[in-house]
C-alpha positions in Angstrom: -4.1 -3.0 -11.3 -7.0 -1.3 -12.7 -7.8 2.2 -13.0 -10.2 2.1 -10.6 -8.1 0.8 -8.0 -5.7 3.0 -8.2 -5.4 6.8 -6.2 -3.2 9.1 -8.9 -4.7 12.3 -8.2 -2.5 14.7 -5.4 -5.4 15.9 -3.2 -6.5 12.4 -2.9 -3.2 11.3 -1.5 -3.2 14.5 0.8 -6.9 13.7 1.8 -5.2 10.3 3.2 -2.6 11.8 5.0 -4.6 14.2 6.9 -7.6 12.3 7.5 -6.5 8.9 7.4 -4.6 6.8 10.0 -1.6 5.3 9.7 0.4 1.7 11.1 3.9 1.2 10.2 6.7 -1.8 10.1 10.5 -1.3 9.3 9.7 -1.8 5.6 6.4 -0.1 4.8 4.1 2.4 6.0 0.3 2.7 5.1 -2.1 4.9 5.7 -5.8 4.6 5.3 -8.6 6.0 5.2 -12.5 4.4 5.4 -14.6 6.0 2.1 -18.2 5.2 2.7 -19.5 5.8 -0.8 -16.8 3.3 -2.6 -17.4 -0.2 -2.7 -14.0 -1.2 -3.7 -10.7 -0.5 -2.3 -8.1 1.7 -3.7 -4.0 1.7 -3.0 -1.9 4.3 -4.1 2.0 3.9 -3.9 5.0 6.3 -2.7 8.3 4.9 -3.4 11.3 7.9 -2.7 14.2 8.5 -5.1 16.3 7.8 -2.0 15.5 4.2 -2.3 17.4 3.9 -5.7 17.3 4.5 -9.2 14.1 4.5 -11.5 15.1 0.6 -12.2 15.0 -0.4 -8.4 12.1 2.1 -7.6 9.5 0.4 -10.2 10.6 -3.3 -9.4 9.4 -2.1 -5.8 6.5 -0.8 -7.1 5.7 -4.1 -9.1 6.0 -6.2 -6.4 3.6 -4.1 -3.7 1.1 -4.1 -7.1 1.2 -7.8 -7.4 1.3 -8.3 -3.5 -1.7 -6.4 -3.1 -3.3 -7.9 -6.0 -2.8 -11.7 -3.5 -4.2 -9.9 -0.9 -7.1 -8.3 -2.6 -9.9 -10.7 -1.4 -9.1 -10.2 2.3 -8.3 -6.5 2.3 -11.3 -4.7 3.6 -13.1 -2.7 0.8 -14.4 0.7 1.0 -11.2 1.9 2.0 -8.4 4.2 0.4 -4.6 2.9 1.5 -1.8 4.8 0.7 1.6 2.3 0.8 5.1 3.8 1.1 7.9 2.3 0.6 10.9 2.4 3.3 14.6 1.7 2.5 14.7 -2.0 3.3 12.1 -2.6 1.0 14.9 -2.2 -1.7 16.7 -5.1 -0.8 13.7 -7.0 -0.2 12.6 -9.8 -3.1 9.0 -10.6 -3.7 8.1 -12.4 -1.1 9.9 -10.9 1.7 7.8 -8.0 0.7 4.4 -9.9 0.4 5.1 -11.0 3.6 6.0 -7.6 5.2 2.9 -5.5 3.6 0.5 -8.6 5.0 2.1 -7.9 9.0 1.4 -4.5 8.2 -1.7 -4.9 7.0 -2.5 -7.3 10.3 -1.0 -4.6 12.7 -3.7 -2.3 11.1 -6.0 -4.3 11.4 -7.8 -4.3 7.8 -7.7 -7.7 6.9 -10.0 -9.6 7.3 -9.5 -12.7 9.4 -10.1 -15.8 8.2 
């Protein structure tokens, strides 16, 4: 993902928490938050230590990048999301995930339908 489309910085995440709202499955749980003066979207990821070791932790990571990355053209842009990871998500494989992050996505409402 590029630079651009990522949210590193801790008052940006904090900024989504408190300001942003949030929609949930058993897996995931995103929060966003509508940024008027971007054009693009942005994602930022939490994935806990309690979900495994660094291994397991940044194959989860991977696969929400590269799910997000399929989903970019119909995630509304202009938006900050902030994605966490749950603890079925760790047993999850690629698709399972994809698949999980695009109901979430639905149940908020920020994809657009097509």
């Amino acid at each position: 993902m590029k630079k651009e489309l990522r949210i590193k910085k801790n008052k940006d995440f904090q900024t989504v928490f408190q300001q942003g709202r949030s929609f949930a499955n058993r897996q995931f749980v995103v929060y966003s938050l509508p940024k008027e003066d971007q054009e693009f979207f942005r994602i930022g990821l939490s994935v806990s230590k309690k979900l495994g070791n660094a291994v397991t932790r940044n194959k989860i990571k991977r696969y929400i990048r590269q799910s997000v990355f399929e989903l970019k053209d119909q995630l509304l842009p202009g938006y900050d999301y902030v994605i966490i990871a749950r603890k079925p998500a760790a047993e999850m494989d690629f698709f399972m995930i994809k698949k999980s992050l695009t109901h979430v996505f639905k149940v908020g409402k920020v994809l657009k339908n097509r």
